[in-house]
N, C-alpha and C positions, 0 to 999 in steps of 0.2 A: 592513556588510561581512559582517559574521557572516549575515544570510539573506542573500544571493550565497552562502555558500560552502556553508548548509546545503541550497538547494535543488540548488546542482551535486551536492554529495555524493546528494542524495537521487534525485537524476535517476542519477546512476553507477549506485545500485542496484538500479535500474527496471531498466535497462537491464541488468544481472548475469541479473536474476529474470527477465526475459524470453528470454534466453542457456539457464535452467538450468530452467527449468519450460514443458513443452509444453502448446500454445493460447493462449500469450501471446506475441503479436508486438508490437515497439516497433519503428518504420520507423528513424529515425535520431535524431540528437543532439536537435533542435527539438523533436521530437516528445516524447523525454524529458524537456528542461526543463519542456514545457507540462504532461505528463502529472504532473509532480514536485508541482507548483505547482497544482493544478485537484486534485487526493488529500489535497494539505494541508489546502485549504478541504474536500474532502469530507467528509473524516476528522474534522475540528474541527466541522464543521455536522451529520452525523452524531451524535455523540458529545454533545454538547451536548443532541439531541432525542431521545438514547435513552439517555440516562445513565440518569434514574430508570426509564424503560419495561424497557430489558434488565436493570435491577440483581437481579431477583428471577434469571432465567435465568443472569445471568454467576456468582452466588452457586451455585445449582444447578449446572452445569456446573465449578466452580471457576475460572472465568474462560475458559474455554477459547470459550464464544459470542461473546468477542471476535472468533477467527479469524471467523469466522461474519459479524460486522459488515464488518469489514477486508476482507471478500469480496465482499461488497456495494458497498462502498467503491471495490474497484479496479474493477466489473462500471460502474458510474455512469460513474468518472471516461473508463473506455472509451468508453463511451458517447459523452461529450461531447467526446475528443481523438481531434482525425484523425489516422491513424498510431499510433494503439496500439488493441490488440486484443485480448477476453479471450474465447475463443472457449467455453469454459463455465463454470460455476460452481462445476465440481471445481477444473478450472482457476485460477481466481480463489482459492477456498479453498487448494491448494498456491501458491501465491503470495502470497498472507496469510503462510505460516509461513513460507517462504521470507525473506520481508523481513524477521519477526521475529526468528530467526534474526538473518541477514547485520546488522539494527540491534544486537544483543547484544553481537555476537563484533566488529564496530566499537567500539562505546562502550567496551566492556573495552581490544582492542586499543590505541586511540588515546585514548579519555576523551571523545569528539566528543557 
């Protein structure tokens, strides 16, 4: 139950960030579950392959080449879901902070 409610939740805020940062279009509900669900594996398969590759960069940056990853991240999973759209890479990069953000001010708000 608990992934049912974390990928709705994580689909709700696809769908906010696509609302509140422009070049990102999400078509409708489907398209944000898939998108929710196909970011989770990106993000985990990502991160796993550049854990130690980016570690010298994210140490340098102070972590901030994450957004950088996360950017990449939402540019792929576009990529592969119909119905969502990251039309550039600034884009994608505001949208990175975007969800970091809105994931922050969730966790605190609720504990989720």
């Amino acid at each position: 139950m608990g992934f049912v409610i974390h990928t709705l939740v994580s689909a709700a805020l696809l769908f906010v960030m696509s609302r509140l940062v422009g070049g990102i279009n999400l078509r409708d509900a489907k398209a944000a579950i898939v998108a929710a669900l196909v970011l989770g594996f990106v993000n985990w398969a990502m991160w796993k392959l550049l854990a130690i590759l980016a570690l010298p960069l994210l140490i340098l940056t102070l972590g901030l080449f994450a957004f950088v990853i996360n950017a990449i991240a939402l540019k792929v999973t576009a990529a592969v879901v119909r119905g969502f759209d990251v039309r550039t890479f600034g884009a994608a990069l505001m949208g990175a902070v975007v969800l970091a953000v809105m994931n922050i001010l969730l966790k605190v708000l609720t504990g989720l």
